[in-house]
C-alpha positions as CSV (number, residue, x, y, z in Angstrom):
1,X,-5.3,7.0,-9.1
2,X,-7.8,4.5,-7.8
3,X,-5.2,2.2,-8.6
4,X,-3.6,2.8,-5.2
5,X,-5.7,0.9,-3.2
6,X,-5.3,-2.2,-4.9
7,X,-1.2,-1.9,-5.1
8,X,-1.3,-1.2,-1.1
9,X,-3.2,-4.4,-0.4
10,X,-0.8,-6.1,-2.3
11,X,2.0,-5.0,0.1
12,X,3.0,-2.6,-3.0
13,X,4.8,0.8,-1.9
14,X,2.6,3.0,-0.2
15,X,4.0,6.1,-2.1
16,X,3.2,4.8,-5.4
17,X,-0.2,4.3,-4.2
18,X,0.0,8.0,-3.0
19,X,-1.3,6.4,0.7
20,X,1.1,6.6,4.0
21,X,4.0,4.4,3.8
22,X,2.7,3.0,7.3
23,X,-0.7,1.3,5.5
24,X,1.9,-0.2,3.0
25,X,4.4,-1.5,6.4
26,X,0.9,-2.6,7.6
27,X,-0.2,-4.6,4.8
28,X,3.5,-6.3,4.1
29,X,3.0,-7.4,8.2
30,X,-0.3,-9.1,7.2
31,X,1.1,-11.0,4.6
């Protein structure tokens, strides 16, 4: 899904992205 990326820089569950939970930990820090 090339959707992934753009739910994982939202802060959006990693594992519905199929990325590592950690980018998704990462992202929610950011924000």
């Amino acid at each position: 899904r090339r959707e992934g990326p753009s739910m994982a820089q939202r802060g959006y569950p990693g594992i519905h992205a199929g990325m590592p939970t950690a980018q998704c930990l990462r992202s929610a820090s950011v924000v």
